[in-house]
C-alpha positions in Angstrom: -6.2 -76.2 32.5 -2.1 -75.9 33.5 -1.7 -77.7 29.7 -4.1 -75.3 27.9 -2.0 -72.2 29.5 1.5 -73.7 28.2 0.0 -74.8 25.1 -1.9 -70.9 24.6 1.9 -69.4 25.4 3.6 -71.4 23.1 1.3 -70.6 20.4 1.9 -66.6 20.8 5.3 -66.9 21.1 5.4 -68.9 17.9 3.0 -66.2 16.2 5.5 -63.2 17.6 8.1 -65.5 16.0 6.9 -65.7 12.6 5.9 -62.1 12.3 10.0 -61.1 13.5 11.0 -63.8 10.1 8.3 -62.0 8.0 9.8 -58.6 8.6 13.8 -59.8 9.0 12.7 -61.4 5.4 10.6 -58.9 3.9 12.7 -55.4 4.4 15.6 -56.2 2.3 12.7 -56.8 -0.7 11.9 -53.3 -0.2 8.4 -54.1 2.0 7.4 -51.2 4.5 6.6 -52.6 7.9 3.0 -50.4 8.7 4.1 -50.9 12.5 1.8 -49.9 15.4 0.1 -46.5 15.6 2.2 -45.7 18.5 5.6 -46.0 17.3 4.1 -44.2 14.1 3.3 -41.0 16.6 6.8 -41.6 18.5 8.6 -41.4 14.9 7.0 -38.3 14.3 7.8 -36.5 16.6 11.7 -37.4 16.6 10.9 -36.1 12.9 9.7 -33.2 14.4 12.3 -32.5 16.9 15.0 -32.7 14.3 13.3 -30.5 11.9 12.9 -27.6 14.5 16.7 -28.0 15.6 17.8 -28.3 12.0 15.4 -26.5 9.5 17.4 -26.7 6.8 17.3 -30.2 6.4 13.8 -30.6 7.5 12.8 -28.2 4.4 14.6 -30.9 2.0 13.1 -33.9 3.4 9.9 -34.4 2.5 11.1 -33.7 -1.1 13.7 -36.9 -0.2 11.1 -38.8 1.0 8.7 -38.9 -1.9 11.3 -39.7 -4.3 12.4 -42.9 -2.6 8.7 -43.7 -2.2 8.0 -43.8 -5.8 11.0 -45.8 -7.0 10.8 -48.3 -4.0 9.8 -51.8 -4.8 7.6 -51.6 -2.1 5.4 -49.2 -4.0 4.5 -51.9 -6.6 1.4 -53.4 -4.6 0.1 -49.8 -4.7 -1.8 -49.3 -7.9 -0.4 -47.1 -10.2 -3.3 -45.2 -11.1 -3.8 -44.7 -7.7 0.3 -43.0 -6.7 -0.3 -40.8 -9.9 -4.5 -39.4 -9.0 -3.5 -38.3 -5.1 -1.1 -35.2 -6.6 -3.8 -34.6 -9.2 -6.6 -34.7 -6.7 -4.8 -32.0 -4.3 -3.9 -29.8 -7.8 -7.5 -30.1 -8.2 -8.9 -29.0 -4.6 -6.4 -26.0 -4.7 -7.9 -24.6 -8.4 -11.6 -24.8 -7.1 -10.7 -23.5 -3.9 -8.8 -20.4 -5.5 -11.5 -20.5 -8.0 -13.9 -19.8 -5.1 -11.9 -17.0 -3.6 -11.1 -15.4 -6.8 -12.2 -11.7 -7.0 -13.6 -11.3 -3.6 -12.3 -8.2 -2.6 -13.0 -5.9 0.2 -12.3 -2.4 0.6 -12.7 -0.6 3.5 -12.9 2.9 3.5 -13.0 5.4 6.3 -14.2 9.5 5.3 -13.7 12.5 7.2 -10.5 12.1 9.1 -7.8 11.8 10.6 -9.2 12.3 14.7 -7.8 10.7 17.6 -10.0 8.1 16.0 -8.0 6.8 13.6 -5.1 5.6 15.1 -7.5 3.1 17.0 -8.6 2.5 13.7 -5.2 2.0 12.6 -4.2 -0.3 15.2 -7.3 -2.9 14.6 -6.4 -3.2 11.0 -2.6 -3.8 12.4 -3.9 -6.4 14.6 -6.2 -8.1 12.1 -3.1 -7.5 9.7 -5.5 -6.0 6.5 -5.3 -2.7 4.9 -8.1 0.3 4.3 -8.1 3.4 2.6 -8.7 6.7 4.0 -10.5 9.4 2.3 -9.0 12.6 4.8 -10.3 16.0 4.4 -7.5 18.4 3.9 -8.4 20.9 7.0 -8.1 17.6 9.3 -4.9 16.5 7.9 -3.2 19.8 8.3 -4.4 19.5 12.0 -2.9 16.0 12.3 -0.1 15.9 9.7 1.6 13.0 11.7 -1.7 10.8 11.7 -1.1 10.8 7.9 2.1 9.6 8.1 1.2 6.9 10.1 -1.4 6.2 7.7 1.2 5.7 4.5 4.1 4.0 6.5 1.7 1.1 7.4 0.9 0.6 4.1 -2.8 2.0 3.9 -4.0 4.1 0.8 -4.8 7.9 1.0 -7.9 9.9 -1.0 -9.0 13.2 -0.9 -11.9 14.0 0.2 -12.3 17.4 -0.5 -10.8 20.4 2.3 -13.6 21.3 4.6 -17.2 19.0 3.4 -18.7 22.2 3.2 -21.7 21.2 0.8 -23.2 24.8 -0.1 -19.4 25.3 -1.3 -18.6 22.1 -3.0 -21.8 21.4 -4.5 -22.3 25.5 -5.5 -20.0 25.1 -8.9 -17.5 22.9 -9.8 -15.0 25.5 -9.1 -15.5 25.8 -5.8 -15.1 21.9 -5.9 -11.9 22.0 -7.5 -10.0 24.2 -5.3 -10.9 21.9 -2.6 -9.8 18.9 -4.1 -6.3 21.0 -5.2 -6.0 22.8 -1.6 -6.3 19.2 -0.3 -4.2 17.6 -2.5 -1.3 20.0 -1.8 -2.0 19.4 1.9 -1.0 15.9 1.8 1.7 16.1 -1.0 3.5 18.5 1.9 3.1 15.8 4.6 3.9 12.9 2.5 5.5 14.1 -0.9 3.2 12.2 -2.7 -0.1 13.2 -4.7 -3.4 10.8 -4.6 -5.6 10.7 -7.7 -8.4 9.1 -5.4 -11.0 11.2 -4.9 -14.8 10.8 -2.7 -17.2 13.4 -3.0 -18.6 14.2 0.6 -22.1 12.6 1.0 -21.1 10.7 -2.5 -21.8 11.5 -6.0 -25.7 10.6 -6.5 -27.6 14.0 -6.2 -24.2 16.5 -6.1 -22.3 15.5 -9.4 -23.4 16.8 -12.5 -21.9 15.1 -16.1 -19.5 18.6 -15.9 -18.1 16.9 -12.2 -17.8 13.8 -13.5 -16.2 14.4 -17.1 -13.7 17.2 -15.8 -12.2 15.4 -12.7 -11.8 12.5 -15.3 -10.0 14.7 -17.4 -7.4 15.9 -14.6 -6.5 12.3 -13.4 -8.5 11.6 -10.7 -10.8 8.5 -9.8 -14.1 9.3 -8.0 -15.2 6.5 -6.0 -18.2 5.9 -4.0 -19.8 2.7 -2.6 -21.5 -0.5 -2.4 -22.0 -1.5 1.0 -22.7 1.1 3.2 -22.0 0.9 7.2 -25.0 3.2 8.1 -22.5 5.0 11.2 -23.3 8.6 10.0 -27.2 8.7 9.4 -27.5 10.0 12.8 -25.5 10.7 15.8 -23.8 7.8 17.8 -25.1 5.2 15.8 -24.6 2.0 17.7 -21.5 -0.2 17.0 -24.3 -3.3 16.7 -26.2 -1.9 14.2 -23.2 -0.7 12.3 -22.6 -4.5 12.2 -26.0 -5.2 10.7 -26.3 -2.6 8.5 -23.2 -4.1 6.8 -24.2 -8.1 7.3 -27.3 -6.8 5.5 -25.9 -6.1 2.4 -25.9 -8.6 -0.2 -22.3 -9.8 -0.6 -20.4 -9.1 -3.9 -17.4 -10.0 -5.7 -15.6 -6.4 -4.7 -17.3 -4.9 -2.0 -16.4 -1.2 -0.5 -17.3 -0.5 2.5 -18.2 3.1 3.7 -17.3 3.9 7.5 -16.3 7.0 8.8 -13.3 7.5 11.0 -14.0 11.3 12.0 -14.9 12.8 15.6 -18.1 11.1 16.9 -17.7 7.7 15.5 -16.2 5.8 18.3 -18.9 3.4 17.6 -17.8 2.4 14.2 -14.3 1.7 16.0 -15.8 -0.6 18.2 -17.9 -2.3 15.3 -14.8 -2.5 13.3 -13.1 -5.8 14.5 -16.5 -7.7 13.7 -16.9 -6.5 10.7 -13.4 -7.7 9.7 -14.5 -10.9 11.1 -17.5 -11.1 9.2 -15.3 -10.9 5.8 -12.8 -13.0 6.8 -15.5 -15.2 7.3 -16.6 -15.4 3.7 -12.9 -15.5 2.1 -12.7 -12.1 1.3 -9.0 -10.5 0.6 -8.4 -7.5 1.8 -7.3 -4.7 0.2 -6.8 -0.5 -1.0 -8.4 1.2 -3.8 -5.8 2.2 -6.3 -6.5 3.8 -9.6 -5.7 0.7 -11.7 -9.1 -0.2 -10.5 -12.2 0.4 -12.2 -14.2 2.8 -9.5 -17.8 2.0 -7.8 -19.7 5.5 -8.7 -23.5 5.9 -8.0 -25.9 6.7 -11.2 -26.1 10.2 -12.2 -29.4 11.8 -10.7 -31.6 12.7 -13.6 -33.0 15.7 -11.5 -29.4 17.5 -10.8 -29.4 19.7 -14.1 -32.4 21.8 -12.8 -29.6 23.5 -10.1 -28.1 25.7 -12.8 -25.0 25.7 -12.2 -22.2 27.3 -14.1 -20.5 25.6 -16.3 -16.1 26.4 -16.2 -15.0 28.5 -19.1 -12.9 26.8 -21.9 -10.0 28.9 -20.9 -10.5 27.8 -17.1 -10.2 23.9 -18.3 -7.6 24.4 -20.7 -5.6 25.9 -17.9 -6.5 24.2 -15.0 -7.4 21.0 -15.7 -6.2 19.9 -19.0 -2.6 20.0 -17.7 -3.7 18.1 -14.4 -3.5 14.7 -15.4 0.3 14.9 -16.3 1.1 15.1 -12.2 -0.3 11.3 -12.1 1.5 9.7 -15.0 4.8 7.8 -13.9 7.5 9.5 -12.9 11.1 9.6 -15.2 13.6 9.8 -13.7 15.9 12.9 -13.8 19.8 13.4 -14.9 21.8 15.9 -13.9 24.9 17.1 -15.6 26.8 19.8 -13.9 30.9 20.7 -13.7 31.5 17.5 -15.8 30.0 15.5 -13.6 26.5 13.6 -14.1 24.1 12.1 -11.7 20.7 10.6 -11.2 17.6 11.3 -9.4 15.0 8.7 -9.5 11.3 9.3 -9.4 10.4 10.5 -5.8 13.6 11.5 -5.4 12.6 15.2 -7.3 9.5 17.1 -7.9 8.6 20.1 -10.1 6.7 22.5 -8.6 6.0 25.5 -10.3 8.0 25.6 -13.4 11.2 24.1 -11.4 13.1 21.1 -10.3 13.3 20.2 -6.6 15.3 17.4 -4.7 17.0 17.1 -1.3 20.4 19.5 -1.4 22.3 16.5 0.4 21.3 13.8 -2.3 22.0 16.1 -5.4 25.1 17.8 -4.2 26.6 14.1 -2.5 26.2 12.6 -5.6 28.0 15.2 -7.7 30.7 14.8 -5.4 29.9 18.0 -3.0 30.6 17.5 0.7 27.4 18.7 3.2 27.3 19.9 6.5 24.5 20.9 8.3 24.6 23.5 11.4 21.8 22.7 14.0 22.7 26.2 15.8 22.3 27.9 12.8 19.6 26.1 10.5 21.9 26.3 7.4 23.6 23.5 5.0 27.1 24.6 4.1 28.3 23.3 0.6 31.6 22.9 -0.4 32.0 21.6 -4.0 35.9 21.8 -5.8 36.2 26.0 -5.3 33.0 27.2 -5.0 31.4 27.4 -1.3 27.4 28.0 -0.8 25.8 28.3 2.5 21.8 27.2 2.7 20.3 29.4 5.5 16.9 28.1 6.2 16.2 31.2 8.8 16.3 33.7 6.3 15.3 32.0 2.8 18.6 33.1 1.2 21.6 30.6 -0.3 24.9 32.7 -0.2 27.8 32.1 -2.4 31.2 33.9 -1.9 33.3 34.4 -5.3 36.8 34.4 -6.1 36.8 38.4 -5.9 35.6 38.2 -2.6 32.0 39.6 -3.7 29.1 37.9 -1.9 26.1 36.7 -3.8 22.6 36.2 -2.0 19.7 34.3 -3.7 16.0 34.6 -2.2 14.8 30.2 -2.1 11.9 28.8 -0.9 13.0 25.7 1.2 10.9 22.8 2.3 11.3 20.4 4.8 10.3 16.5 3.9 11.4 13.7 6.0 14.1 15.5 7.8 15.3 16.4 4.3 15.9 19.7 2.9 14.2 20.5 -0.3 15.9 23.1 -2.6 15.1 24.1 -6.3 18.3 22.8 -8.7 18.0 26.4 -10.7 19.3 28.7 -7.5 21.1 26.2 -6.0 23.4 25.3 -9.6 23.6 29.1 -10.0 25.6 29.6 -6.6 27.8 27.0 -7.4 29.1 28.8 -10.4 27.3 26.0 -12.4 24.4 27.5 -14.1 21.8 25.5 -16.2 22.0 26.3 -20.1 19.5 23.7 -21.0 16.3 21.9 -19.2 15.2 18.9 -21.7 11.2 17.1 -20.5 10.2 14.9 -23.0 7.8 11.4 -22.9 11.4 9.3 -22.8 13.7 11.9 -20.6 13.9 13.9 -18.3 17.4 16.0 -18.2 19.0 19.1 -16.6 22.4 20.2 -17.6 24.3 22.7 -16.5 27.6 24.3 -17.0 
C-alpha cells in the first residue's frame, strides 16, 4: 500500500510537471493558457478595479484587446469563418431587435389641466424618466401659470384645449370655437412666450366637428388630435385607478398609441394608475414620447349625422381675416437684424416677437448688444438707458419711456411692457424713437427679417 502511495505522488507531480513545460514552451508560440475558472474571475476583477480607478484607459481597452486577438498566432486554431460570423451575428441580433421596436410609440396625453394634480403627474413621469403632452384649458392655466412652466422646463409638450370646455359654446359655431382656441393660445404664449399649434377638442372630434372645424383650423396651423387608446378615467366620477389600468391593457396595442388621461381636479385615480400604465408599455418596448406637429394626427371619423345641427358657416371676410393669416405665427422663425446709430445687431428667433403690427425683444438684450449700458431700479420699477448722448428711462409703473433732449425738453411715450422670464419686453418702434434713433424702414420678407433705423 506505502508503494502505491509513493508511486500515485510521483505520478502527479510528474503530470504538474509536464503541464508547467507545456505552458513555459507554448506562450512564447503565441498559445493562450485557458487557466482555471477561478483565476479567470480573479483577473476580472483586477480588470475591473483598474477600469473604475482609471476610465480612460479602461474605455480604450477592449478596443486593444481585440486587435491583438485577431493577429495573434494563437488565433489560428480558431476557424476563420468562425472569428469573422460572431461580429456579424451580434450586427444581426441588434437589426431585428431595433426592427422590433421600430415605430412603437406612445403618447400619453393628459386633458383639462393644470390642478394640484399635475405636478404629481409630473413627478411620476420624472421618476419613470418619459415625457407626455398636456392638453391645458386656458382658464386653468391662467390659475396656475407656474404649473405650465414646470410643464415646458421638463421637457413635456403643451396643447390647447380650448379656454373653458364649455360644449354649448364650443360646439354652438365655429366662432365661438375659435376664440377659445386664440384666448387660450395667448394665455400660454404670456406664460411661456411660445405658441402651440396642438390642438384637442374637449370630449374629441367625433360628433362636435363639422368638415368647416376641421378644414378651417387646418388652414390656421393647427393640428387636431384625438385618440386611440382611451384610459376610461372620466366616464364617470372617481373611476378607480385599477380599472383605469384595464381599460388601457384592453386595448389592442399599436404601432403609435395615444393615450387619453385626464390630469384635472377629480382624477387622483388616474395618478395612482399612472406608474402601471407606464409599466405596462415599457413592458412591450414602447418609446416614449410628445406629439409635435411633424406628426401625422390620430383624429376620429367625421359623424355623418353632424350637418343636421345647422350651424353657421364663418363669412369669407371672417376667414380671410382671421384665419387665413393664422398659419404664418407657426412657420419658423427668422431671425431679426437691427441697424441703428451705425451700429447693427442680431436677435435670433425667440429672442423677438411681433405682436400687433410691431417688433418686441427684451430692452437689456437689444440695447446691450448695440452697445447701450442698462440699469435697472428695483425701488422704482424702471430701466435707465444710457446709449452715446441720448438717455431714456423705462418706467414700468406708469407705462411711459422718458427721453430728455439736448434742449432740455422732456419727451414721454405711452408702452405697453411685458414681463417674460424676469425680462422686460419692450416694442423696438418707441423705444428707437427715444433714443433719437428712429426707424425709416421695416423689411419682412420669406429670406429676412430687418429693422433699420437712423
Amino acid at each position: 500500500m506505502k508503494q502505491r502511495r509513493i508511486s500515485g505522488l510521483m505520478l502527479v507531480r510528474m503530470m504538474l510537471l509536464t503541464l508547467v513545460l507545456i505552458a513555459a514552451i507554448g506562450a512564447p508560440l503565441g498559445f493562450q493558457p485557458q487557466g482555471l475558472p477561478e483565476v479567470k474571475a480573479h483577473a476580472m476583477k483586477e480588470q475591473a478595479a483598474v477600469g473604475s480607478a482609471t476610465h480612460k484607459v479602461n474605455l480604450a481597452t477592449p478596443q486593444k484587446v481585440q486587435t491583438v486577438n485577431h493577429s495573434a498566432v494563437g488565433t489560428a486554431a480558431i476557424p476563420a469563418a468562425l472569428a469573422s460570423a460572431k461580429p456579424k451575428k451580434k450586427v444581426e441580433t441588434s437589426q431585428e431587435t431595433k426592427k422590433k421596436t421600430q415605430g412603437k410609440t406612445v403618447y400619453l396625453t393628459f386633458d383639462d389641466g393644470p390642478s394640484p394634480h399635475t405636478d404629481q403627474v409630473l413627478e411620476i413621469l420624472r421618476q419613470e424618466k418619459v415625457t407626455g403632452t398636456f392638453f391645458v384649458l386656458g382658464q386653468q392655466a391662467k390659475r396656475y401659470p407656474e404649473v405650465i412652466r414646470r410643464i415646458v422646463d421638463a421637457g413635456h409638450a403643451l396643447g390647447n384645449h380650448t379656454y373653458n370646455h364649455d360644449y354649448d359654446a364650443l360646439y354652438d359655431s365655429f366662432g365661438h370655437f375659435w376664440k377659445q382656441v386664440k384666448a387660450t393660445e395667448e394665455v400660454l404664449r404670456e406664460i411661456t412666450g411660445t405658441r402651440t399649434p396642438l390642438v384637442r377638442a374637449p370630449g374629441g372630434t367625433y360628433g362636435h366637428f363639422d368638415k368647416t372645424y376641421f378644414s378651417l383650423l387646418e388652414q390656421g396651423g393647427y393640428k387636431v388630435f384625438d385618440w386611440n387608446v382611451d384610459s376610461g378615467d372620466s366616464k364617470r366620477k372617481g373611476v378607480p385607478a385599477d380599472e383605469i389600468v384595464s381599460n388601457v391593457k384592453n386595448e389592442k396595442p399599436q404601432d403609435q398609441v395615444i393615450v387619453l388621461m385626464h390630469d384635472g381636479g377629480g382624477h387622483e385615480e388616474t395618478v395612482k394608475a399612472l406608474p402601471e400604465i407606464i409599466h405596462y408599455y415599457k413592458k412591450l418596448g414602447y418609446e416614449f414620447s410628445t406629439l409635435s406637429a411633424e406628426q401625422k394626427p390620430v383624429q376620429f371619423t367625421l359623424d355623418r349625422g353632424i350637418g343636421k345641427k345647422n350651424r353657421p358657416a364663418p363669412s369669407a371676410e371672417w376667414v380671410a381675416s382671421n384665419v387665413a393669416p393664422n398659419a404664418a405665427l407657426f412657420e419658423p422663425e427668422l431671425p431679426l437684424t437691427v441697424e441703428a446709430g451705425s451700429v447693427q445687431m442680431r436677435l435670433d428667433a425667440g429672442e423677438y416677437e411681433m405682436l400687433d403690427g410691431q417688433y418686441l425683444a427684451p430692452v437689456r438684450t437689444v440695447m446691450e448688444r448695440l452697445g447701450a449700458e442698462v440699469y435697472w431700479s428695483e425701488a422704482t420699477q424702471s430701466a435707465f438707458i444710457e446709449w452715446g448722448e441720448a438717455s431714456v428711462i423705462a418706467d414700468t409703473r406708469r407705462g411711459v419711456l422718458t427721453a430728455e433732449r439736448k434742449d432740455g425738453s422732456v419727451v414721454e411715450w405711452e408702452v405697453r411692457f411685458d414681463r417674460k422670464a424676469q425680462a422686460l419686453w419692450i416694442p423696438l418702434r418707441p423705444l428707437l424713437e427715444a433714443l433719437n434713433h428712429p426707424i425709416v424702414e421695416a423689411v419682412s420678407t420669406a429670406t429676412e427679417r430687418r429693422v433699420s433705423a437712423l
